[in-house]
Each structure stands twice: as structure tokens, then as C-alpha cells.
C-alpha positions as CSV (number, residue, x, y, z in Angstrom):
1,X,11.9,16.2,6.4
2,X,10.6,13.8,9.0
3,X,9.8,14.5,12.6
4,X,12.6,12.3,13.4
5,X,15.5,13.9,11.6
6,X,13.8,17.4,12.8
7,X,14.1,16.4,16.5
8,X,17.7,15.0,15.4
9,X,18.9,18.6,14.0
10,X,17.2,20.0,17.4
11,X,19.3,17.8,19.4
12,X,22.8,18.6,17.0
13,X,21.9,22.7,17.4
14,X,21.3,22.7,21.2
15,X,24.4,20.3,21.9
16,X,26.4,23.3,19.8
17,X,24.9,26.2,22.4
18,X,25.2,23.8,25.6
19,X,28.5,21.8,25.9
20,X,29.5,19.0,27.8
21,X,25.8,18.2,29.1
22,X,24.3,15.7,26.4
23,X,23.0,13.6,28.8
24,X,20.5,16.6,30.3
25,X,19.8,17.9,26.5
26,X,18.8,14.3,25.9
27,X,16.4,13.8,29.0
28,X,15.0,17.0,28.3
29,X,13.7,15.8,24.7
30,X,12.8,12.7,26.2
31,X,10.5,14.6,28.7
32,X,8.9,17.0,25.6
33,X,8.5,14.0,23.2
34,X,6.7,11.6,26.5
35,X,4.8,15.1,28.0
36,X,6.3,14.7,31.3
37,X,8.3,16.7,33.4
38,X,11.7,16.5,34.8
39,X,13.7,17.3,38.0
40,X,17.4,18.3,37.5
41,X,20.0,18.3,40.2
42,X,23.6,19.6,40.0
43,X,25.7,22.1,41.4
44,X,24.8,25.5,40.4
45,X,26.6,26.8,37.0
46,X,26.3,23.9,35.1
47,X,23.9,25.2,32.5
48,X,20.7,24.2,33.7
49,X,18.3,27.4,33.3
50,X,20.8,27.8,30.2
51,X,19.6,24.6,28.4
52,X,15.3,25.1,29.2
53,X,15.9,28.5,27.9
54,X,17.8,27.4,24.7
55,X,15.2,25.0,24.2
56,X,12.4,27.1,24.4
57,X,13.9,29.6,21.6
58,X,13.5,26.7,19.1
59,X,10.2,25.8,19.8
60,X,6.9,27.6,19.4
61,X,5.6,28.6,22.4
62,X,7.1,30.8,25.7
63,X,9.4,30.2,28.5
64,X,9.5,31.3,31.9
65,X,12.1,31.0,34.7
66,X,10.8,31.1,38.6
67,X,13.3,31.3,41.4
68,X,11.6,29.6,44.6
69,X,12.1,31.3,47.6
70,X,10.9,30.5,50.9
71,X,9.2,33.7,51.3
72,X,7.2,32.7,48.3
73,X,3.1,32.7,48.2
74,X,1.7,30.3,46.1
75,X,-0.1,33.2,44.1
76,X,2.9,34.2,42.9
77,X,2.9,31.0,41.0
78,X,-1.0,30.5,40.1
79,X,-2.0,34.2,39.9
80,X,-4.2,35.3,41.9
81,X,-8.0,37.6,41.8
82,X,-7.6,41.2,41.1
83,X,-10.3,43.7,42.2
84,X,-11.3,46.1,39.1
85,X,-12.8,49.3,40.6
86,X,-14.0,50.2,37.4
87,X,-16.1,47.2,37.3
88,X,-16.7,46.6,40.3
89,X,-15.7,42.7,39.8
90,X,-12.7,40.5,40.4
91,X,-10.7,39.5,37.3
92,X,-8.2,36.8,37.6
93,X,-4.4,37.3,36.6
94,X,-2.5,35.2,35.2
95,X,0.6,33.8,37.6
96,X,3.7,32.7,35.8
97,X,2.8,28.8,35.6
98,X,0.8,30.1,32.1
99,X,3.5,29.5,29.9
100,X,4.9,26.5,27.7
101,X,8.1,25.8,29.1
102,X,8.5,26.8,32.8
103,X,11.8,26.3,34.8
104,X,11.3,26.0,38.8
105,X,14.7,27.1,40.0
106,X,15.7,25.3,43.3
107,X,11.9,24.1,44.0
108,X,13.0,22.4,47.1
109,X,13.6,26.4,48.9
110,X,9.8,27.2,48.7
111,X,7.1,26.0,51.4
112,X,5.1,23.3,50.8
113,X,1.7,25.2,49.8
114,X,4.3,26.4,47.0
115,X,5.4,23.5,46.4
116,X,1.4,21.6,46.1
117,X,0.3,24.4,43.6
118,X,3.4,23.5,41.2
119,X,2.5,19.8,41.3
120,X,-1.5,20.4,41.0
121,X,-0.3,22.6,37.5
122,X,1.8,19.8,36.8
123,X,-0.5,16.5,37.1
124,X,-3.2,18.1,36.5
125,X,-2.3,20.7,34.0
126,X,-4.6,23.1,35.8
127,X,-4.6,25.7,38.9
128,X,-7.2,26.5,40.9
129,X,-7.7,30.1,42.9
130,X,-10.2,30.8,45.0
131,X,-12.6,27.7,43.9
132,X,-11.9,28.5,40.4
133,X,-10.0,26.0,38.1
134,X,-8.0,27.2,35.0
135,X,-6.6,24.7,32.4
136,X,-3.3,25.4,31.4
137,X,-2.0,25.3,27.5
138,X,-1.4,21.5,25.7
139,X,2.2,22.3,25.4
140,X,3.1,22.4,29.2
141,X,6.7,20.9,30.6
142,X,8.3,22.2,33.9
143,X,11.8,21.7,34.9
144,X,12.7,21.5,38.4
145,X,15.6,22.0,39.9
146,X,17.3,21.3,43.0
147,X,20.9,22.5,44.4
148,X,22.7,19.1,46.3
149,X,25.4,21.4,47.7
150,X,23.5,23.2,50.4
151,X,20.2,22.3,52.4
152,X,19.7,24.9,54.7
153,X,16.4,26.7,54.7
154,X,15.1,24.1,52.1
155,X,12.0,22.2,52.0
156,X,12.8,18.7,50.9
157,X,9.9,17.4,48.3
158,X,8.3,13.9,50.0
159,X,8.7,10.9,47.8
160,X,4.6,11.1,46.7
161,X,5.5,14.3,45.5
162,X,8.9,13.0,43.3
163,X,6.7,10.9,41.9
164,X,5.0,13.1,39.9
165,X,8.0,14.0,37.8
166,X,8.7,11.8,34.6
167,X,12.2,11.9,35.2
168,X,15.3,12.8,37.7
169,X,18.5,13.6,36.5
170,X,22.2,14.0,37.8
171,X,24.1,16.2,36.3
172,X,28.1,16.7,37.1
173,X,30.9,18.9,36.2
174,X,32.2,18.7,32.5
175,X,35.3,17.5,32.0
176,X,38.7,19.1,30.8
177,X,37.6,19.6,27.1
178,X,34.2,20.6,27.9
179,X,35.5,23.3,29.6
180,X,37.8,24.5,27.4
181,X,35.1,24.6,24.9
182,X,32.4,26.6,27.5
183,X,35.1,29.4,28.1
184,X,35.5,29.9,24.2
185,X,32.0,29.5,23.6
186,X,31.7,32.4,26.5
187,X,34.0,34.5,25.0
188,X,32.3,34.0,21.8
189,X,28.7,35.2,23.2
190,X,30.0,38.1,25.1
191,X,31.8,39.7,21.6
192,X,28.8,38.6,19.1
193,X,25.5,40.3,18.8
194,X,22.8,37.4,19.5
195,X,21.5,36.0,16.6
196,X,17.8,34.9,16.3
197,X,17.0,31.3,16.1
198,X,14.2,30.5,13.8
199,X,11.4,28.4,15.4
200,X,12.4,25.0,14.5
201,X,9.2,23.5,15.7
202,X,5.6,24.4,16.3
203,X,3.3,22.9,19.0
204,X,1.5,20.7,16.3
205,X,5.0,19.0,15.2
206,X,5.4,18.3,18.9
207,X,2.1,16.9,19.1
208,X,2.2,14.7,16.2
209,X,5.9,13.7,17.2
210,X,4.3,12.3,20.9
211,X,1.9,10.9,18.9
212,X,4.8,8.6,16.6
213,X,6.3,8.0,20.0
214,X,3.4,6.2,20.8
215,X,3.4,4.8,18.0
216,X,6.5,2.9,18.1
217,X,6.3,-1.1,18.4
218,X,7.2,-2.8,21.5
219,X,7.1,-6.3,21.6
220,X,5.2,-8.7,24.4
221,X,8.1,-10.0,26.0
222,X,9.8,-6.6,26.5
223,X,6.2,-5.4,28.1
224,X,6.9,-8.2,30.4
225,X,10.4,-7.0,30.8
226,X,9.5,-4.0,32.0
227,X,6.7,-4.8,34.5
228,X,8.9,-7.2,35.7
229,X,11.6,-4.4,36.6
230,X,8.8,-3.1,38.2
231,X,8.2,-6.0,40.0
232,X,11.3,-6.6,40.8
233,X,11.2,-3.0,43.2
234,X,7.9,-4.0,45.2
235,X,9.1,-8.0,45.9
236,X,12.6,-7.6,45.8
237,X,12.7,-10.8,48.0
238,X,11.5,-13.0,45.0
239,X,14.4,-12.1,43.0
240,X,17.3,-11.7,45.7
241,X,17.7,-11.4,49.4
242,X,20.4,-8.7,49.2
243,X,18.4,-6.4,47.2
244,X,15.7,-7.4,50.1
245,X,17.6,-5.7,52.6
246,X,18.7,-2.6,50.9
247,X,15.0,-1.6,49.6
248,X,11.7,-0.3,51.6
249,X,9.7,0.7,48.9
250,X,9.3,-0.1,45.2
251,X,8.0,2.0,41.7
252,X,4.1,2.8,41.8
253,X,2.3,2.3,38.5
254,X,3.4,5.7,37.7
255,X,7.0,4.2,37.5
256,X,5.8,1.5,35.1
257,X,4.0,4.0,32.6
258,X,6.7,6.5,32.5
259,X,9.4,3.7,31.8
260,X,7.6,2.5,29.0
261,X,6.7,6.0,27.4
262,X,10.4,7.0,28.8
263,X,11.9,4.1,26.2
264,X,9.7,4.4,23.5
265,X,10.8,8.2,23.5
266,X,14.4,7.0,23.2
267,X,14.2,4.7,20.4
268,X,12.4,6.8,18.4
269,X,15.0,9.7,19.2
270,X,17.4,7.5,17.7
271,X,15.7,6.3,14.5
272,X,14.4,3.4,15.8
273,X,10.9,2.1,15.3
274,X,11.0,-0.6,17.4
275,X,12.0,-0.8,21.8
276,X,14.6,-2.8,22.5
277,X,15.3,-4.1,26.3
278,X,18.4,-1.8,25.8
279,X,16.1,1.6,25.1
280,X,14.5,0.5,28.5
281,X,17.9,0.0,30.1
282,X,19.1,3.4,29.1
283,X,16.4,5.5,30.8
284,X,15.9,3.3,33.9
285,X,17.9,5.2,36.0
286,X,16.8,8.4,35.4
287,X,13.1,7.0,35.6
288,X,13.8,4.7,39.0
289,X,16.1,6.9,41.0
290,X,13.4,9.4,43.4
291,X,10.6,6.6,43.3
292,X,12.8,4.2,45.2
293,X,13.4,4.2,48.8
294,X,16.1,2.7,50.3
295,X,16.3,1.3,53.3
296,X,18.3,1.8,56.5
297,X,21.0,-0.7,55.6
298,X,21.6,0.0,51.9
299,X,22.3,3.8,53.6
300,X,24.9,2.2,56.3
301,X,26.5,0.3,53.4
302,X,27.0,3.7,50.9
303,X,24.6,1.8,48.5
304,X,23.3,4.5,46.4
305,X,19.7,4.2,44.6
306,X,21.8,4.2,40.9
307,X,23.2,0.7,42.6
308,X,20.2,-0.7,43.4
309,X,19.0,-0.1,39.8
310,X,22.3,-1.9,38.8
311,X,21.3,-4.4,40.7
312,X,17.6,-4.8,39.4
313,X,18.9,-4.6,36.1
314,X,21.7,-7.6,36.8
315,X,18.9,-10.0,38.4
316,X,15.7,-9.2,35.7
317,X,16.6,-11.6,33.2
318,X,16.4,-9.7,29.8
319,X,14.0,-11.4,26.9
């Protein structure tokens, strides 16, 4: 069986365990097969530690849930130097960042010394402690979350700090069916004993699948499409004076990598060995939305960030 199909059963099984989120279960592939990592925000009960954790149980490798605090000490992520008496010498311990799959539940409650360690781990897959750098595993992917409902007592993330994540997704409440399906599948879990999942993947398969990601043909003219999106965020004047007004500041290079490792991820998810302008088009959002800043006016006006994309996309003429 091919990697693709593999990654296609992955997708069918976890869309069976959560329902009505296909969108997150998608971006969260995208983020594993592009080794990036992703920051989810949605009201709270809408399956979001659920989904990380159902992933991990399919994959080879471990999974560990944080809950950010703002009483939280950034050795509590790292780990920190432990004094052995009986050997008279420090040993270091392991924080909780040492694992595969790691989900930072509301990151924006912790302090901002929190909140630098998590992003050091996650650009440069390594911590340091006390002068001391410690690589973390190959397999590394966090998911972030944050809670839009309430912001007291929360520590907002600055936009150089967004940047670092692959991806930011909204997620919203499923609809009517959805639901009905969630409160049977609820029923169903509380009644059943849990069955074990076999290990669908092993780190190498997710190696070799980033690997085919890569691999996937894009064309000239939709390299030039997608630097030109780009472009069209840091000069918005040359391509309209409305979309002028509403932004301040446009994608860094970051933006411009991610969208194209973002899209070659999505065709390939869907048998595809080629990118279309469309595969590029259907992660823009989620790749564009916290490395935009809008300005002043586009806030006045209740234009959103997801309009501005619109907008982007509308005036980019597509090859």
C-alpha cells in the first residue's frame, strides 16, 4: 500500500473518532506531512485536545498534553537541572516538550518567558537550560491552542511570535448532524471498553511521506503565483488602493515557504502529484491569517484578515 492511500485511511479513521471537524483533522495532516506546527482557536469543547490525542494513538511515537497557566515556570516545559546527592553532580530532567506530539493548551495564559522556551523548542527543535542545549526527537509537532471567548489574565502572543507556527486555524461549532452524531458517538465510548488502535504509521513512513511531499511537481508559473500572493501583502498599493488602506504589514519569507510546502502537502493528500493554483488557494487562509496585520481602518470597517485574503486572492491574477 502507498504512503498516499495510508495517510488516506489515517484521515477516513480519525474523521470516524472526531466528527464534524474535517477541516482541523485536515490541517493537522497538513502540519505532520510539511513538519510544521499549528495554532488552533475555538471555543472550548470542540474536540481539540481530543483530535492531537487521537492522532498520536495512530502514529509511532508519544503525546503529551500541557495546560499553560500563568503561574507557569518555563522549567516546567524544558526541564530543568536536578542535584544527585549520590553523585554529587547535576543531571538534567527531561521537561514535557520531549515528546512527539505535544498539545500547548491555551498557550496565550502563560508569561512570556513560557511562552519564548515553547517557540525556541519549536523553531529550533532544541531547549536550552542553564547554558546547555538539548536537541529534541525528528518527529516533533506542537499544537497550540488559544480560547477567543475570554482574555482575561492572558498573555497575547506578538505577531513575530505567530509567525513561527505553520498554520492558524478556526474552528466553530458543528452543526445540527454533527451533533447528533457526537452525543451517540459519546454514548457509545462511555458503554464500550476502549479498544487499541494499532500503530498505523512509524516515524520512518512519516519521514519518507514529507519527503514525497517534497517531491511533488509544481510548475514555474504557479511559483510565481505564489510569491506574487506574497507580494501582493508587502505592496498592496501596486495591486489596489483599497487593500492599501486596510493592510500595515505583509507575509515575511516564512509565509512564502510555508504556503508552498502548505500546498504541496495538500495535493499530495489528495492523490495528486502535481500543485495546482487551487491546492494554493485552499490553504491560504489558514497560512496568511496571524502573519497579516491589518490596519486601523480595515478594523473600523469589520474587515476581517480572512477578507483581506479574499481580497488578495480576487486581485492575483491566477496562471
Amino acid at each position: 500500500m502507498s504512503l498516499q492511500n495510508t495517510f488516506l485511511e489515517l484521515k477516513e479513521h480519525l474523521s470516524h473518532r472526531i466528527i464534524g471537524q474535517s477541516h482541523l483533522l485536515d490541517r493537522l495532516l497538513i502540519a505532520l506531512l510539511a513538519d510544521g506546527h499549528l495554532l488552533v482557536e475555538g471555543a472550548p469543547g470542540l474536540a481539540k485536545t481530543k483530535a492531537i490525542k487521537e492522532l498520536s494513538q495512530t502514529l509511532e511515537g508519544n503525546f503529551q498534553r500541557i495546560q499553560f497557566t500563568p503561574d507557569l515556570l518555563p522549567a516546567d516545559l524544558t526541564g530543568s537541572d536536578i542535584y544527585r546527592p549520590e553523585t554529587g553532580v547535576f543531571e538534567f530532567k527531561q521537561g514535557p516538550i520531549f515528546h512527539n506530539l505535544v498539545l500547548a493548551d491555551e498557550i496565550n495564559r502563560a508569561p512570556a518567558k513560557v511562552q519564548s522556551a515553547l517557540l525556541e523548542a519549536m523553531a529550533e527543535r532544541q531547549v536550552t537550560v542553564s547554558g546547555r542545549s538539548y536537541a529534541l526527537g525528528g518527529l516533533f509537532m506542537v499544537m497550540a491552542t488559544q480560547n477567543p471567548i475570554e482574555q482575561e489574565g492572558t498573555y497575547p502572543l506578538p505577531e513575530a511570535q505567530l509567525d513561527r507556527f505553520l498554520l492558524h486555524i478556526n474552528i466553530s461549532y458543528p452543526d445540527a448532524e454533527s451533533e447528533l452524531a457526537i452525543l451517540r458517538l459519546a454514548r457509545q465510548e462511555a458503554t464500550e471498553q476502549p479498544s487499541h488502535v494499532a500503530k498505523a504509521l512509524s516515524q520512518q513512513d512519516i519521514f519518507s511521506a514529507r519527503k514525497e511531499v517534497l517531491d511533488v511537481y509544481m510548475s514555474e508559473p504557479v511559483e510565481q503565483y505564489i510569491v506574487q500572493l506574497i507580494m501582493a501583502t508587502r505592496n498592496p498599493g501596486a495591486f489596489d488602493d483599497q487593500l492599501a488602506q486596510w493592510l500595515e504589514f505583509g507575509g515575511s519569507p516564512r509565509a512564502t515557504i510555508a504556503l508552498d510546502r502548505c500546498a504541496r502537502a495538500h495535493a499530495w493528500l489528495i492523490g495528486k502529484d502535481f500543485v495546482a493554483p487551487e491546492d494554493v488557494q485552499a490553504v491560504i487562509h489558514d497560512v496568511l491569517r496571524h502573519r497579516l496585520i491589518t490596519s486601523f481602518r480595515a478594523e473600523a470597517e469589520g474587515i476581517s484578515t480572512d477578507q483581506v485574503i479574499d481580497r488578495i486572492i480576487s486581485l492575483v491574477p491566477v496562471p
